[in-house]
TORRO-225588 format. One record per residue (C-alpha): residue in one letter; residue number from 1; x, y, z. Coordinates in pm, whole numbers, plus 50000, padded with zeros to 5 digits. Each point is the difference from the previous one (the first is absolute). Layout:
<nodes>
+------+------+-------+-------+-------+
: resn : resi :    c1 :    c2 :    c3 :
+------+------+-------+-------+-------+
:    A :  NUM :     X :     Y :     Z :
...
+------+------+-------+-------+-------+
</nodes>
This chain:
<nodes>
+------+------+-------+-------+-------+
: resn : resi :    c1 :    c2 :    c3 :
+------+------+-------+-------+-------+
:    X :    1 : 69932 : 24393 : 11073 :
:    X :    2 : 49923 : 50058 : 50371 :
:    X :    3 : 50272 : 49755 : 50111 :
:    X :    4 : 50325 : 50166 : 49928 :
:    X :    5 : 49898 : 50317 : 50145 :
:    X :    6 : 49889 : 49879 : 50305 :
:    X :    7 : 50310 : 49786 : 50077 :
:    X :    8 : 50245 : 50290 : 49907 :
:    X :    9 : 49823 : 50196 : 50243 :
:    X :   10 : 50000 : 49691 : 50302 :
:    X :   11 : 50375 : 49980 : 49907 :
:    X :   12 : 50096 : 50370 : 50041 :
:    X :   13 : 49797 : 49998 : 50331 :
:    X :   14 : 50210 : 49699 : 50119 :
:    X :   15 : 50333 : 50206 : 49896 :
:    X :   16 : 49860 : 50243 : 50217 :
:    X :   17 : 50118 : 49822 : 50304 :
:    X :   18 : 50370 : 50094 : 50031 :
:    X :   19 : 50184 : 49725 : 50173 :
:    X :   20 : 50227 : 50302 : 50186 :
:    X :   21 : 49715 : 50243 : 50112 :
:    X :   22 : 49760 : 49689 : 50099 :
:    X :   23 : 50274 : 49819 : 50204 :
:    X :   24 : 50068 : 50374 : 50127 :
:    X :   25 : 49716 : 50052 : 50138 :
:    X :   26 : 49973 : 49674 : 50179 :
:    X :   27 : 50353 : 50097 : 50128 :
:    X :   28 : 49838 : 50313 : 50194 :
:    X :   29 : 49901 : 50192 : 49716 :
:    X :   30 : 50375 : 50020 : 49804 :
:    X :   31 : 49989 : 50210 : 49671 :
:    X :   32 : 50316 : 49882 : 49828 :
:    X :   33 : 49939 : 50264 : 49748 :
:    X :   34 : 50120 : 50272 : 50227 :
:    X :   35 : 50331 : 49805 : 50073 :
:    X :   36 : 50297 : 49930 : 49825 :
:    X :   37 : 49922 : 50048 : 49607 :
:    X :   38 : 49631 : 50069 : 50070 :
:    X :   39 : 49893 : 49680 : 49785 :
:    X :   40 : 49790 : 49757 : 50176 :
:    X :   41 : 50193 : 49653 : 49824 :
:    X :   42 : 50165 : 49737 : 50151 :
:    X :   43 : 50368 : 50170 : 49923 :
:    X :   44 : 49893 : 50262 : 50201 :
:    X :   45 : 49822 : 49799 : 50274 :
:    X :   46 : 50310 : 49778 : 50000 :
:    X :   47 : 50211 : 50335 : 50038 :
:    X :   48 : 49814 : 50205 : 50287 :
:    X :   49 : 49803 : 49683 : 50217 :
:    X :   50 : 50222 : 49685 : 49943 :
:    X :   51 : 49916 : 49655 : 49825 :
:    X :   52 : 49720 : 49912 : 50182 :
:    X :   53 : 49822 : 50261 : 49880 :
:    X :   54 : 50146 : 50030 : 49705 :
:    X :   55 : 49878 : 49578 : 49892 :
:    X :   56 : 49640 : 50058 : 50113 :
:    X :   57 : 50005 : 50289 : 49743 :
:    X :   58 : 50131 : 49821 : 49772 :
:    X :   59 : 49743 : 49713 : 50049 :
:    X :   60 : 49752 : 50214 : 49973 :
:    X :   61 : 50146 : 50202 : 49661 :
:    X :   62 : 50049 : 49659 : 49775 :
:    X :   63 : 49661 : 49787 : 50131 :
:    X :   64 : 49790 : 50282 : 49862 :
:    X :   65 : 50137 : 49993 : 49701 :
:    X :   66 : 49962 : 49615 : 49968 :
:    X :   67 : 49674 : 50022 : 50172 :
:    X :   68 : 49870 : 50279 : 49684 :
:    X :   69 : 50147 : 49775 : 49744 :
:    X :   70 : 49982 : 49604 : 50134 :
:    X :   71 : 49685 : 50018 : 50208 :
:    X :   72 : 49812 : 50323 : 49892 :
:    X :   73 : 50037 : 50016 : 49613 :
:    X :   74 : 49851 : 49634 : 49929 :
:    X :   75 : 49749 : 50065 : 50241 :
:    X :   76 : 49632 : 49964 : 49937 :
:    X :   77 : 49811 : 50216 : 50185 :
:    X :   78 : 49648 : 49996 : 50088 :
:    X :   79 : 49732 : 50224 : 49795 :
:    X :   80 : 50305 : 50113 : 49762 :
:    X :   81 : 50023 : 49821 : 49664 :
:    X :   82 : 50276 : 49844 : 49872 :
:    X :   83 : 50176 : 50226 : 49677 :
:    X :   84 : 50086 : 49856 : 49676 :
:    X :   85 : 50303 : 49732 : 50043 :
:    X :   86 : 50206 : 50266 : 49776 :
:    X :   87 : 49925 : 50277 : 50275 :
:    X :   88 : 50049 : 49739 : 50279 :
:    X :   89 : 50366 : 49914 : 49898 :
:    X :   90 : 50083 : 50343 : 50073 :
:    X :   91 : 49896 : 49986 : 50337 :
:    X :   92 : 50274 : 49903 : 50134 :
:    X :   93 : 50258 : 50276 : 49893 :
:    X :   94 : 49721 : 50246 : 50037 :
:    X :   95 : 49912 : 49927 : 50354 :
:    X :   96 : 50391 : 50001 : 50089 :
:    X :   97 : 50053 : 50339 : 49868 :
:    X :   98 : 49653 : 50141 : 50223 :
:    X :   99 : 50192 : 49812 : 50266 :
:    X :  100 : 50309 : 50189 : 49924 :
:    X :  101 : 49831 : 50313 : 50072 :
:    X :  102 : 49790 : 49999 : 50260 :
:    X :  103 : 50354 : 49911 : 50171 :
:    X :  104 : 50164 : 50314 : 49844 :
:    X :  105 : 49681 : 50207 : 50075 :
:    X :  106 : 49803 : 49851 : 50325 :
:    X :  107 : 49716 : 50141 : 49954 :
:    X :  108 : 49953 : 49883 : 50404 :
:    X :  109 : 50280 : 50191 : 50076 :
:    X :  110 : 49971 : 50331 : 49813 :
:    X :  111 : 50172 : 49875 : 49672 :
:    X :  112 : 50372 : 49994 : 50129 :
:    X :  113 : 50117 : 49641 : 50029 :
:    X :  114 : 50312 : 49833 : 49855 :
:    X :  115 : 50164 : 49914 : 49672 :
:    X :  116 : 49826 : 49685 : 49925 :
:    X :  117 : 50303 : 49800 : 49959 :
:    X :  118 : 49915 : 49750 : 50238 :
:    X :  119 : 49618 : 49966 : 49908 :
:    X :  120 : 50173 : 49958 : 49634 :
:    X :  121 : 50152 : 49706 : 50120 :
:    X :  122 : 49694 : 49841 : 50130 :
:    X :  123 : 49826 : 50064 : 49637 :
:    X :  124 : 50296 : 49855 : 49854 :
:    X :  125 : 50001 : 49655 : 50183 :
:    X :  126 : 49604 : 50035 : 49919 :
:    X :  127 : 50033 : 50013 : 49614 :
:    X :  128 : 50317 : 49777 : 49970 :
:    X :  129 : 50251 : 49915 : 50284 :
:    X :  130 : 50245 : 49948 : 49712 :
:    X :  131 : 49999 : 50350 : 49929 :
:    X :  132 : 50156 : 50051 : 50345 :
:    X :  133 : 50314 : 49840 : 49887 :
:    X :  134 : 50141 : 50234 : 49777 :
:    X :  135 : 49802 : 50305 : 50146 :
:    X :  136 : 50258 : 49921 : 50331 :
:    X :  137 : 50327 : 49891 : 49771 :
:    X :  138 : 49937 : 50312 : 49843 :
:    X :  139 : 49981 : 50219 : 50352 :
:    X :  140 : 50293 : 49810 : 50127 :
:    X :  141 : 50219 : 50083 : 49676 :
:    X :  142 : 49912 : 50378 : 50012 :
:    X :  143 : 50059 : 50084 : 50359 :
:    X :  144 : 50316 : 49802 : 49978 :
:    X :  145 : 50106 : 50194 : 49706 :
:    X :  146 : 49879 : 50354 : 50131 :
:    X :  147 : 49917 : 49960 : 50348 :
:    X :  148 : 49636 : 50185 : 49967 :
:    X :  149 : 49749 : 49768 : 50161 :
:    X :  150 : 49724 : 50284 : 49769 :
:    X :  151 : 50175 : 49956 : 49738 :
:    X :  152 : 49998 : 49601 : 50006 :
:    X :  153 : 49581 : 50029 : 50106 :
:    X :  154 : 49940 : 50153 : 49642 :
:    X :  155 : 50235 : 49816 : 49812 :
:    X :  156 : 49894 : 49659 : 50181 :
:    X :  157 : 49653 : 50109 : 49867 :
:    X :  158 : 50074 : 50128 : 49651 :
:    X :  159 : 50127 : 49646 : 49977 :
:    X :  160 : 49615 : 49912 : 50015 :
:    X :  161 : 49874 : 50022 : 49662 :
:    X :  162 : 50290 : 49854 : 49830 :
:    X :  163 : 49982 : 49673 : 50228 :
:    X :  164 : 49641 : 50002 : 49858 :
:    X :  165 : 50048 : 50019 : 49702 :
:    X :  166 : 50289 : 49736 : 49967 :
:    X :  167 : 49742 : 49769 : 50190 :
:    X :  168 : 49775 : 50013 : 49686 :
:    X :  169 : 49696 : 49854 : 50112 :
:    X :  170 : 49620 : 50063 : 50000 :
:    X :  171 : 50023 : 50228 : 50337 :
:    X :  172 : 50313 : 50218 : 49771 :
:    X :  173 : 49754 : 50306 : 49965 :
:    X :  174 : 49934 : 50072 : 50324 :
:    X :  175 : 50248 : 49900 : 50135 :
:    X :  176 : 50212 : 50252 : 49753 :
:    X :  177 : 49762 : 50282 : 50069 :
:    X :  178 : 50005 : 49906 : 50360 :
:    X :  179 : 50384 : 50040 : 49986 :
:    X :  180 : 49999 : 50344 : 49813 :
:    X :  181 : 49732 : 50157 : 50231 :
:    X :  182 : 50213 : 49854 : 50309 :
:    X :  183 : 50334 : 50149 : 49873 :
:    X :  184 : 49809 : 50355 : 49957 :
:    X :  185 : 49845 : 50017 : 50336 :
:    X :  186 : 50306 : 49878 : 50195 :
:    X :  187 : 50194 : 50236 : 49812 :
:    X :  188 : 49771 : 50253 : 50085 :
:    X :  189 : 49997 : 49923 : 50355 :
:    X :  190 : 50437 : 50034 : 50016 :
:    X :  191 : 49977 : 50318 : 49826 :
:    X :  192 : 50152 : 50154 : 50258 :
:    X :  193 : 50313 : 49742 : 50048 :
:    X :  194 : 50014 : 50070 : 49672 :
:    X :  195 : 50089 : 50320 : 50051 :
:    X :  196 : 50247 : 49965 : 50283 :
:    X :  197 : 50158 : 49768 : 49796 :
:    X :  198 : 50039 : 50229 : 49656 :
:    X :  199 : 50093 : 50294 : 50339 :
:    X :  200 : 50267 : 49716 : 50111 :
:    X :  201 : 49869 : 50007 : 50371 :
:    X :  202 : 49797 : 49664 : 49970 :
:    X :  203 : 50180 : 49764 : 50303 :
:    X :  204 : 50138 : 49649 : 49862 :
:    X :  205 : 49919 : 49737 : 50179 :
:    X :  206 : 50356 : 49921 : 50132 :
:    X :  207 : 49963 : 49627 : 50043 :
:    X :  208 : 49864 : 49894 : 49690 :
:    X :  209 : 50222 : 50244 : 49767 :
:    X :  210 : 50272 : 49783 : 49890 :
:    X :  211 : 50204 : 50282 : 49872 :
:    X :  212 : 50008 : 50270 : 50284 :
:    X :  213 : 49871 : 49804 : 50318 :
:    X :  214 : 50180 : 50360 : 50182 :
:    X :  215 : 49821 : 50249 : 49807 :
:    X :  216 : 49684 : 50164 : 49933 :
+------+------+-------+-------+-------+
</nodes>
């Protein structure tokens, strides 16, 4: 089984190219990570260089994960056989997790990117575009309700595996494990909000919070 290997690796190297620090450099050789929260995403890029900057990072961020999943993961390629069809179906959800992290650890760019939210996104409309649906209701309704745009990331992707397993078709497995490893890592990656928010000192994001638009 050389196949799965191989493509988990071509994915994480593809993660490796941070929208933020590629469009950076391009921009004069900008390092987003040493401005404003120090995380090289597209809520950062949108905070510290403006929307411009911010979109092409975000183009970037979501085609590679639909590029690892859509174009890579059914991919023949040359002098690399084929796995079983049971391995194969989990190509997919395997190559959009490598994606995943070679965003969160570039290894291009000395294994400090961003929080993979946005490449998640681009996985997401790989495996199912469906899935997007109540991925977002379920951001929406959690920022409204608390105001924590973290806090809505993880909950928007805990909402993963139990879209996939409602869907109940062949692709439920790894689509379910997909979900579970997803929620982990992103998790993972907010640690820190996660601890400004149990320290109370996480901002709200004042326009979406329906209850406390003056607050913090």
């Amino acid at each position: 089984m050389l196949e799965l290997p191989v493509k988990m690796v071509i994915s994480y190297l593809l993660g490796s190219i941070v929208g933020g620090l590629v469009i950076g450099r391009l921009r004069g050789g900008i390092d987003i990570r040493t401005l404003g929260s120090g995380n090289a995403g597209g809520t950062n890029a949108l905070r510290t260089q403006g929307k411009a900057f911010a979109l092409w990072v975000l183009l970037i961020d979501i085609g590679k994960g639909w590029i690892a999943v859509q174009v890579l993961a059914p991919l023949l390629l040359s002098g690399v056989p084929p796995d079983p069809p049971a391995v194969r179906a989990w190509l997919p959800a395997l190559c959009g997790i490598a994606v995943m992290a070679g965003h969160i650890y570039p290894l291009w760019f000395g294994f400090r990117g961003g929080k993979g939210v946005a490449t998640l996104i681009g996985v997401i409309v790989g495996l199912d575009p469906w899935l997007l649906v109540p991925v977002l209701l379920t951001w929406i309704v959690t920022v409204a309700v608390f105001g924590y745009v973290s806090l809505a990331s993880m909950a928007a992707t805990a909402a993963l595996p139990v879209c996939s397993l409602l869907i109940g078709v062949d692709t439920e497995p790894p689509l379910t494990a997909f979900g579970i490893a997803a929620t982990l890592l992103i998790a993972y990656t907010h640690r820190a909000n996660i601890a400004r928010m149990r320290a109370k000192t996480e901002p709200r994001a004042r326009r979406l919070w329906l209850f406390g638009p003056n607050e913090r």
